[in-house]
C-alpha positions as CSV (number, residue, x, y, z in Angstrom):
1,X,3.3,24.2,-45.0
2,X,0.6,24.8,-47.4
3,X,2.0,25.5,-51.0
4,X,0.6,28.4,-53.0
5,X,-1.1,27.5,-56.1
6,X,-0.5,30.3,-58.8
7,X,-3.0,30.9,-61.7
8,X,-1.1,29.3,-64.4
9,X,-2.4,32.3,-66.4
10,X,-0.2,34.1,-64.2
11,X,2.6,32.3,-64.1
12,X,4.6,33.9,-67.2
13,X,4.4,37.4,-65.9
14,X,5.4,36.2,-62.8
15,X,8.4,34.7,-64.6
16,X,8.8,38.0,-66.9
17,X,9.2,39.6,-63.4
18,X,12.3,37.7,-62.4
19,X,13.6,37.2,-65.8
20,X,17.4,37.8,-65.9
21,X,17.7,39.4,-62.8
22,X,21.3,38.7,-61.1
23,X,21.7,38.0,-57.9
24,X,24.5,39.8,-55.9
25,X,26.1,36.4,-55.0
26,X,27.8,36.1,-58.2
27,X,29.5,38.5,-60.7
28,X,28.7,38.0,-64.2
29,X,32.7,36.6,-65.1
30,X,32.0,34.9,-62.1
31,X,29.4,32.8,-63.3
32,X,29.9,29.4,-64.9
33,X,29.3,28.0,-68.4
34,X,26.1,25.7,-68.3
35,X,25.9,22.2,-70.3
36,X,22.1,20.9,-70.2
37,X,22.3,17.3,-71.5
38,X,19.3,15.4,-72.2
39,X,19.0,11.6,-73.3
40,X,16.3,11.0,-75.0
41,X,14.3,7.4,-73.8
42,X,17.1,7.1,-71.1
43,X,15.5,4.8,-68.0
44,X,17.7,5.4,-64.8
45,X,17.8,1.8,-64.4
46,X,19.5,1.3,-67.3
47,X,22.7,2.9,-66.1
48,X,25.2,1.5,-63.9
49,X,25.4,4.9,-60.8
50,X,21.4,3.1,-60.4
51,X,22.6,-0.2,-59.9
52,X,22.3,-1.7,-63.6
53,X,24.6,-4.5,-64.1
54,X,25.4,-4.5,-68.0
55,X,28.5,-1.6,-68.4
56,X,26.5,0.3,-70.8
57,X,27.3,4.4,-68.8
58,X,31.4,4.2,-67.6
59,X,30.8,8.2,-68.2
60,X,27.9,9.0,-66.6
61,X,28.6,6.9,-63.5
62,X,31.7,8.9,-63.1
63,X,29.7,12.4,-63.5
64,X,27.1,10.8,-61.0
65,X,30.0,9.7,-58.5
66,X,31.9,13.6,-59.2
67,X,29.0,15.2,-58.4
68,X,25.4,14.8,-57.0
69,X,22.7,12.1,-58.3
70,X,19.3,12.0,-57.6
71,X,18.6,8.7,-57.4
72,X,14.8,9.2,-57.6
73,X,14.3,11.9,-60.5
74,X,10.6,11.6,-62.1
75,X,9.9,13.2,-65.4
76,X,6.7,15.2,-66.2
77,X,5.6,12.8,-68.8
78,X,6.1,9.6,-70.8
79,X,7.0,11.4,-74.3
80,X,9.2,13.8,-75.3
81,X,7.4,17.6,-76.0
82,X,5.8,17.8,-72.5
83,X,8.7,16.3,-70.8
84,X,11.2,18.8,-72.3
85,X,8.8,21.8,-72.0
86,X,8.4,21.0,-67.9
87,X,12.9,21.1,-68.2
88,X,12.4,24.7,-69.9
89,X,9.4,25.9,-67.8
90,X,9.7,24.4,-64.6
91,X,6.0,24.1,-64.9
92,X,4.2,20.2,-65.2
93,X,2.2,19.6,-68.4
94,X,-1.0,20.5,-67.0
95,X,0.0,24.1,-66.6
96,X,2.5,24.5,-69.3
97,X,-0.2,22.7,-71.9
98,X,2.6,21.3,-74.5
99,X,0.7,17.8,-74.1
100,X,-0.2,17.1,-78.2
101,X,1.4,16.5,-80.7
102,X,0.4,19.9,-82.4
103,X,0.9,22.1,-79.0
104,X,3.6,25.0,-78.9
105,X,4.3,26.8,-75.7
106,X,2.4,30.2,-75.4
107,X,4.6,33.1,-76.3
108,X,4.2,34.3,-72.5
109,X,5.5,31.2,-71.2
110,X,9.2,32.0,-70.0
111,X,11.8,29.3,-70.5
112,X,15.2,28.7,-69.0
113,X,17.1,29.8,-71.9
114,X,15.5,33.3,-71.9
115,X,16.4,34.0,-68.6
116,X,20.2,33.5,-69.3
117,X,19.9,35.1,-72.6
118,X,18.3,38.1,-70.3
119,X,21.4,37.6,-67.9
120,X,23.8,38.1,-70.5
121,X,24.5,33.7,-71.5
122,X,24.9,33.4,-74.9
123,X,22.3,30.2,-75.8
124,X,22.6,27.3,-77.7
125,X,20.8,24.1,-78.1
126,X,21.5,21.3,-80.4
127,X,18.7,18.6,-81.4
128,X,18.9,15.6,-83.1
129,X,14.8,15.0,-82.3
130,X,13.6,16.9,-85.3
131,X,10.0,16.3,-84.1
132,X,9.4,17.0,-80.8
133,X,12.3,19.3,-79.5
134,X,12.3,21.8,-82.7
135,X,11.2,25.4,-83.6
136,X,7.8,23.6,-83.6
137,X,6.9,23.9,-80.7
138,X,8.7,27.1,-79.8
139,X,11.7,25.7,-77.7
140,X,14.0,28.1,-79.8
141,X,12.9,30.7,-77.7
142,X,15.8,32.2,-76.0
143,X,18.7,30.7,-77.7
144,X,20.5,32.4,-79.8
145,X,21.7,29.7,-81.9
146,X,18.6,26.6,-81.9
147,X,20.2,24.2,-84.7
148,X,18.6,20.5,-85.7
149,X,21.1,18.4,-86.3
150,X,20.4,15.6,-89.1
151,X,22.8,12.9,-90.5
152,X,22.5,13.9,-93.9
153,X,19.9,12.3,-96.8
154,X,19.3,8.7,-97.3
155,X,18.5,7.0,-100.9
156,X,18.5,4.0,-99.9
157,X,15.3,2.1,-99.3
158,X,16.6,-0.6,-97.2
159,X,18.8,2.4,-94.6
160,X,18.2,2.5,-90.9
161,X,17.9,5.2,-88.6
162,X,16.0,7.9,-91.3
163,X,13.2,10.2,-90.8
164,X,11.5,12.2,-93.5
165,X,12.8,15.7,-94.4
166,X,15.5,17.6,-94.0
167,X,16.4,21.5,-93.1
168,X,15.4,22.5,-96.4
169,X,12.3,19.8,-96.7
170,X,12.0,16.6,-98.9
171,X,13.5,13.1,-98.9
172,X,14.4,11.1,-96.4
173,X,17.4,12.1,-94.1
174,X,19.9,10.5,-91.8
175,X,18.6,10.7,-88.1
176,X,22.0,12.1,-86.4
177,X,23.3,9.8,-84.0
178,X,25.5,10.8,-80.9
179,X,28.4,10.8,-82.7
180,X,27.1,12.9,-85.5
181,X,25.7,15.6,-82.4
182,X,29.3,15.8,-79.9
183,X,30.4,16.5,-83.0
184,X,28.1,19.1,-83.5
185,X,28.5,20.6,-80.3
186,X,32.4,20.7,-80.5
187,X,32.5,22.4,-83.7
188,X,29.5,24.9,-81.8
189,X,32.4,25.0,-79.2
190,X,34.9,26.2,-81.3
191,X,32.9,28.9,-83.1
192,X,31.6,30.5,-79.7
193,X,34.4,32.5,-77.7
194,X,34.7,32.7,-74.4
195,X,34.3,36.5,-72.8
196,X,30.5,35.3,-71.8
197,X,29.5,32.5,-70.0
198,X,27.3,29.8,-72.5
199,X,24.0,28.1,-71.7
200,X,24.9,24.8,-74.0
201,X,21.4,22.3,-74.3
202,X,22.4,19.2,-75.9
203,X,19.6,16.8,-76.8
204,X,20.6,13.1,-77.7
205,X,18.4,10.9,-79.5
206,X,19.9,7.3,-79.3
207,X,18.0,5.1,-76.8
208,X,15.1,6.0,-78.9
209,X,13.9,3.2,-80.6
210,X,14.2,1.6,-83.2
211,X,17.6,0.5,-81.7
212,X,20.9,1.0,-84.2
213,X,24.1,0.9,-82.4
214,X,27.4,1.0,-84.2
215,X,28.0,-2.7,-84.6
216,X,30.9,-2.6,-82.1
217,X,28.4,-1.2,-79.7
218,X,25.7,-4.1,-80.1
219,X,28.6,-6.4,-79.9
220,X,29.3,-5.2,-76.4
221,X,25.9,-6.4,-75.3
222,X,25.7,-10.0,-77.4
223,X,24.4,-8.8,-80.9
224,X,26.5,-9.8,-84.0
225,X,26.5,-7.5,-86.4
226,X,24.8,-9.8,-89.0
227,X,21.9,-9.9,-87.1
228,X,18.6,-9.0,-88.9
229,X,17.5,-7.0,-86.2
230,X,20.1,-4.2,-86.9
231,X,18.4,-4.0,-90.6
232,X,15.3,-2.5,-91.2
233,X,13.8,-5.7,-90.0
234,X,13.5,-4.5,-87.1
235,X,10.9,-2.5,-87.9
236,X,8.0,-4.9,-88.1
237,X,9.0,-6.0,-84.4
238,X,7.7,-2.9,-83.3
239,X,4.2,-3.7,-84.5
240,X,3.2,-6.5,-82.9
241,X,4.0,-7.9,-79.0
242,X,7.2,-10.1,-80.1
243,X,8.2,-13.4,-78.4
244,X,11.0,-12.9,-75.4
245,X,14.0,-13.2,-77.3
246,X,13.3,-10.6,-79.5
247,X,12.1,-8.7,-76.3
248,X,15.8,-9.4,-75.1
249,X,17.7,-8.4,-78.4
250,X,15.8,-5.1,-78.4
251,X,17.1,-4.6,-74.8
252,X,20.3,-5.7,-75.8
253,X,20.4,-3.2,-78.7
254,X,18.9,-0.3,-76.2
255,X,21.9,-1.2,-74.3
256,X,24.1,-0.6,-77.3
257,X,22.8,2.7,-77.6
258,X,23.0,4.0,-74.4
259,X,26.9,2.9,-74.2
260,X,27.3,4.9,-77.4
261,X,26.1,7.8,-76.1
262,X,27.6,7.4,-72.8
263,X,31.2,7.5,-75.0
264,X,30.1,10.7,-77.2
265,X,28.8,12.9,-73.9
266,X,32.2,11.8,-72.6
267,X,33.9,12.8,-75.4
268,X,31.7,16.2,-75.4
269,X,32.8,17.0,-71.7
270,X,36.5,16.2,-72.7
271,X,36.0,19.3,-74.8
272,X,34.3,21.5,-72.4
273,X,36.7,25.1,-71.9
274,X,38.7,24.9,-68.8
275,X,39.0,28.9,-69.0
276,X,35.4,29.3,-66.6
277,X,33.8,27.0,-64.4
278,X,31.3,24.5,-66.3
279,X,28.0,23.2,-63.8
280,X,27.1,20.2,-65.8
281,X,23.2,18.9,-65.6
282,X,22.5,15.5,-67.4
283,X,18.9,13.8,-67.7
284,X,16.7,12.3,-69.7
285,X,12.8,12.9,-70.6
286,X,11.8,10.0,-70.3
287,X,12.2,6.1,-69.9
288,X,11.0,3.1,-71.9
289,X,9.1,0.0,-71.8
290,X,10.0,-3.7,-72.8
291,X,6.8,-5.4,-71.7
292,X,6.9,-5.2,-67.8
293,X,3.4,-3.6,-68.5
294,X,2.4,-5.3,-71.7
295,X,4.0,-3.0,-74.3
296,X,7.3,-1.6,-75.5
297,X,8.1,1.9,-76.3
298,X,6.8,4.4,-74.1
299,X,3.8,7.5,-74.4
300,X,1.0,4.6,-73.3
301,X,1.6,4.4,-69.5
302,X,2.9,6.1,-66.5
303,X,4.9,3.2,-64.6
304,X,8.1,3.8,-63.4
305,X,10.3,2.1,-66.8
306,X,8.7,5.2,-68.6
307,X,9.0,7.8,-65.3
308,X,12.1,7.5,-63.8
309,X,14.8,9.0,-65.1
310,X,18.5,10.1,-64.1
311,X,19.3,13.4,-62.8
312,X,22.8,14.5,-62.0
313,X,24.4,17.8,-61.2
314,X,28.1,17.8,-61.4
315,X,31.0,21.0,-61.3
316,X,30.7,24.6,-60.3
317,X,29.1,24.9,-56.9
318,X,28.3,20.8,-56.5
319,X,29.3,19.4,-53.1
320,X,29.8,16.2,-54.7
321,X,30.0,12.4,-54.3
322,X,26.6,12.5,-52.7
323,X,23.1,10.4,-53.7
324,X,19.8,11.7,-52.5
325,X,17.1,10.0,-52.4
326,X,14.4,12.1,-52.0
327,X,11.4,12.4,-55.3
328,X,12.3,15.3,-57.5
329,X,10.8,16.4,-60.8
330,X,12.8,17.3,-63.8
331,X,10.7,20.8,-63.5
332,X,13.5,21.4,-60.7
333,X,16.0,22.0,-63.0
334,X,15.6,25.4,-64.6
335,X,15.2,27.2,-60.5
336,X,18.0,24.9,-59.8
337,X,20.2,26.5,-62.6
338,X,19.0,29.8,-61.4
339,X,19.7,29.6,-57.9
340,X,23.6,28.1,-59.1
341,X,24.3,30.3,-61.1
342,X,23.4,33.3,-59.6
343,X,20.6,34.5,-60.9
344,X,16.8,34.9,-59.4
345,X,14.8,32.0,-59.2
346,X,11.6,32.3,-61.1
347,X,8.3,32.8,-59.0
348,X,5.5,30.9,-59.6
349,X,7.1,27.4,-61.2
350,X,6.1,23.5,-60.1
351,X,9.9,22.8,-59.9
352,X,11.2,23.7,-57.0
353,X,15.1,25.2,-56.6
354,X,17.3,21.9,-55.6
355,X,20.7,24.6,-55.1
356,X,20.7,24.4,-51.3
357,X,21.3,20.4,-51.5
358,X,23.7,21.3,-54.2
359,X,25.8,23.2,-52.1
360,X,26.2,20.6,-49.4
361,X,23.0,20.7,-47.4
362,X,20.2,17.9,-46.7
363,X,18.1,15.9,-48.6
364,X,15.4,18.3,-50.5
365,X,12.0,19.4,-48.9
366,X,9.5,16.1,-49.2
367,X,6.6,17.1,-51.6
368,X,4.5,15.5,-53.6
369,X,5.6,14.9,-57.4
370,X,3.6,14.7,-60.3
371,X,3.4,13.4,-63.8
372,X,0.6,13.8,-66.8
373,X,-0.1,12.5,-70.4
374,X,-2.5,13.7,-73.0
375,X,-3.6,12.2,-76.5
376,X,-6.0,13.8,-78.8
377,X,-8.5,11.0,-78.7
378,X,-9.5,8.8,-76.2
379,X,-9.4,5.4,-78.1
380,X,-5.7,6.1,-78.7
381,X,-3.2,3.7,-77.2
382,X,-3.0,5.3,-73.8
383,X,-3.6,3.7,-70.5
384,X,-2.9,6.6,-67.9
385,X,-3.4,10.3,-67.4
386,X,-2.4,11.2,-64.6
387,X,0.3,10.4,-61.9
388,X,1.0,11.2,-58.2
389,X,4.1,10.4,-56.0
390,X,3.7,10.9,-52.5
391,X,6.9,9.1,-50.3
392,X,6.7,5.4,-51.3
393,X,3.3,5.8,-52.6
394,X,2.0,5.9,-55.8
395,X,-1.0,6.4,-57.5
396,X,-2.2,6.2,-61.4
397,X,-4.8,7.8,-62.7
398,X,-6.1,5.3,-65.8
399,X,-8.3,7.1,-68.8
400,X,-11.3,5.3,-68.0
401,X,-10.7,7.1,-64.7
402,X,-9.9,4.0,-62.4
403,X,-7.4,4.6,-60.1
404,X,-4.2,2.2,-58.9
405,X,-2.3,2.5,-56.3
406,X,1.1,1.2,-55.4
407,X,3.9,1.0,-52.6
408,X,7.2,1.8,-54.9
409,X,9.4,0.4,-51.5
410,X,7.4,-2.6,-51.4
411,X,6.5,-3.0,-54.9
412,X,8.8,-1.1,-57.4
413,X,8.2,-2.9,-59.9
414,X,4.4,-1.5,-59.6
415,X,3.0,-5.3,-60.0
416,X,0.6,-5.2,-57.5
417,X,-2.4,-2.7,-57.0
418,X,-3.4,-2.0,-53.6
419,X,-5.9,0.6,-54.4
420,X,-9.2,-1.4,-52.9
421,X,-7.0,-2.5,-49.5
422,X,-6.1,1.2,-49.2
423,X,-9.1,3.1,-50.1
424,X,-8.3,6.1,-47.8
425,X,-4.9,6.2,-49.1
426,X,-6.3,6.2,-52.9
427,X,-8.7,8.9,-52.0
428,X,-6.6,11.4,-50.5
429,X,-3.9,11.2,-53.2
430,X,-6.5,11.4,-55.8
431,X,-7.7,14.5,-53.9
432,X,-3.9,15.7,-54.4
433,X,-4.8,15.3,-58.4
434,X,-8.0,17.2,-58.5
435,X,-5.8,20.3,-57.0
436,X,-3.1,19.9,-59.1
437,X,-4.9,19.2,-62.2
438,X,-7.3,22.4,-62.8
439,X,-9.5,20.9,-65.2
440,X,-10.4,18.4,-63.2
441,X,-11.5,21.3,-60.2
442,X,-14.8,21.9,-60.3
443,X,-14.3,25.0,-57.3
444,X,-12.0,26.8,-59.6
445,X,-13.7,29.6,-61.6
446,X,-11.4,29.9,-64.4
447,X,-9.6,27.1,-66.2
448,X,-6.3,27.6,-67.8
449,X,-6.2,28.7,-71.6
450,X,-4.7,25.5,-73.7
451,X,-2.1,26.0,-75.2
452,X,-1.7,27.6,-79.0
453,X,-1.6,24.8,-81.7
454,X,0.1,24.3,-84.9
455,X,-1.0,22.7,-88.4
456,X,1.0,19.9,-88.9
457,X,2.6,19.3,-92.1
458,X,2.4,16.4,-93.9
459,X,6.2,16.0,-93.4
460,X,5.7,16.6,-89.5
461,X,3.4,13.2,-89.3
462,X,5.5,11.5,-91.0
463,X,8.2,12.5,-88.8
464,X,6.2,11.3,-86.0
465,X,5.0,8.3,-87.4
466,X,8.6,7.5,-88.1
467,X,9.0,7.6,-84.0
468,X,6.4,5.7,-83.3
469,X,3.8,8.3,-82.8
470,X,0.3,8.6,-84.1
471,X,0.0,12.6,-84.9
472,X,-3.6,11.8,-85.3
């Protein structure tokens, strides 16, 4: 079946349109609490439901095995803002436009949030990414309560884990760390009553490097707590390609984190009210890199440590204890929430609504999936613009326009680029990109608007630079 392709100039009318409205299948005291969780940096094969070895995700294995895990969940992007904008719009960063680092959504652009605020949800998200999931670009939309969530000011030169600015601007502050954000979210809890059902986002920043687990944590995974690399020292590792066993104490260290967190979302969903149902969704918005293409980090590339994420819907609704395997996007999730929690599912969206596998039926309709990356100057470090997903087959789109291709069942490590062998292949999924990419369509007559930009601050680079990221 041939899919419709909506304007995206039309698409947030189209979403005005079905904006709050209930449907008949559930009763608003019917409906169930909602907990969004998002890791930031979190690879799926870093966990132990995807086969991981190391015990770094005890919790999240047990969500996964309580409820339903889709064991090949592709995010939008390889950095945070697009990534997190495509959870909140259902729409891929080519129609959204939150692709730079001075982007905010257009005010037309409806988000999840506002259609459960519309419903009657009362909306909440907490951040602890103070630069890319913030007021900034216009993610407080909708909730009622947006809070960013910092570990307090640091005076000390030689402190880890700090970022510049606070809520009220100036010095350096504490970036919060899982701990700091359950307990953020618990104290949120506490405050919010319970006659309305809650929409609850929780954004954890961990995995992100640089790597600072609680010493017990980096123990877990072979780091003493001496070692230099939980100092600042860590830092100048970053900026240059480091010999392997640095390369294996960073991983170690990502390990750390992702255990950490793994203990504070399972001490968040401890917590949860038992009073009304809770549907629990947990992802990430991207993955990370330690040199299986020639970098670490992530935001440069499009291969599948950077894409491929976890996705797992658990509680109210869930026919659980079930892996699929079929591609989905992270733009499922907001029609997905919809469609579970009674409400209209959005026209118009890239995500599609994943509720009837949910509920105990088949694997999801086979589409093609799609991911995309922006800088704001070409001879910034970026290799890829453009990805496509189509079964086992893959397909990067590099800046310079060269194209690889790649059979994920036969290669999934991506290692080996069959693009001149299958040329016909290559062709007609690069076809798939010029209709899903309208700038690159020279038959359409009108190309969509870009998105609104910001001035950044000098505080907001240095934010970014403090992450890794060149705001330049």
């Amino acid at each position: 079946m041939t899919r419709l392709r909506l304007r995206p100039t039309l698409l947030g009318a189209l979403a005005l349109l079905a904006s709050g409205a209930a449907s008949p299948a559930l009763a608003g005291e019917e409906r169930p609490n909602v907990l969004l969780v998002v890791i930031d940096t979190l690879r799926a094969d870093h966990l132990g439901a995807w086969g991981y070895e190391r015990p770094t995700s005890p919790r999240i294995d047990a969500l996964a095995a309580s409820g339903v895990r889709f064991s090949e969940a592709r995010s939008t992007s390889s950095w945070t803002a697009p990534s997190v904008a495509s959870i909140l719009t259902g729409l891929y960063p080519v129609h959204h436009g939150l692709q730079l680092p001075t982007s905010r959504l257009r005010p037309n652009t409806m988000q999840l949030q506002q259609t459960f605020a519309n419903a009657g949800y009362v909306t909440a998200a907490l951040s602890a990414n103070a630069a890319f999931v913030s007021v900034r670009q216009g993610f407080d939309r909708g909730f009622s309560d947006f809070r960013m969530v910092h570990g307090g000011p640091s005076r000390d030169p030689d402190d880890i884990d700090v970022m510049p600015g606070g809520p009220g601007g100036g010095g350096n502050v504490k970036v919060a760390n899982a701990r700091i954000v359950t307990d953020s979210a618990l104290q949120w809890l506490a405050s919010a009553g319970t006659d309305k059902p809650f929409l609850l986002y929780v954004h954890y920043f961990d995995p992100h490097g640089g790597y600072f687990p609680p010493p017990e944590y980096a123990a877990r995974f072979g780091v003493d707590k001496d070692s230099p690399m939980l100092t600042v020292a860590q830092q100048t590792v970053w900026k240059q390609i480091p010999p392997a066993s640095q390369v294996e104490t960073l991983e170690a260290l990502y390990d750390g984190e992702i255990a950490f967190t793994d203990a504070e979302i399972g001490r968040l969903l401890d917590a949860m009210p038992k009073d009304r149902p809770l549907l629990v969704v947990l992802t990430a918005d991207h993955g990370e890199e330690f040199l299986e293409h020639g970098g670490l980090s992530h935001a440069r590339t499009l291969f599948e440590e950077q894409l491929h994420v976890p996705l797992v819907f658990a509680g109210a609704g869930v026919a659980g204890g079930r892996t699929i395997e079929r591609p989905v996007s992270i733009a499922d999730v907001w029609p997905t929430l919809a469609e579970m929690t009674g409400l209209q599912v959005p026209l118009g969206l890239d995500g599609i609504s994943l509720a009837p596998t949910l509920r105990g039926g088949g694997e999801p309709p086979a589409r093609t999936i799609f991911a995309d990356m922006m800088k704001a100057k070409p001879q910034q470090d970026m290799i890829h613009r453009h990805a496509v997903i189509d079964g086992s087959w893959k397909l990067l789109e590099g800046m310079d326009d060269g194209l690889d291709l790649y059979d994920l069942d036969e290669d999934p490590r991506e290692k080996e680029d069959v693009a001149d062998d299958e040329a016909g292949r290559a062709a007609a999924l690069r076809s798939l990109l010029t209709q899903h990419n309208p700038r690159r369509a020279a038959r359409r007559a009108e190309a969509p608007r870009p998105a609104p930009t910001v001035k950044l601050s000098e505080q907001d680079r240095e934010r970014m630079r403090a992450l890794g990221y060149d705001p330049d």
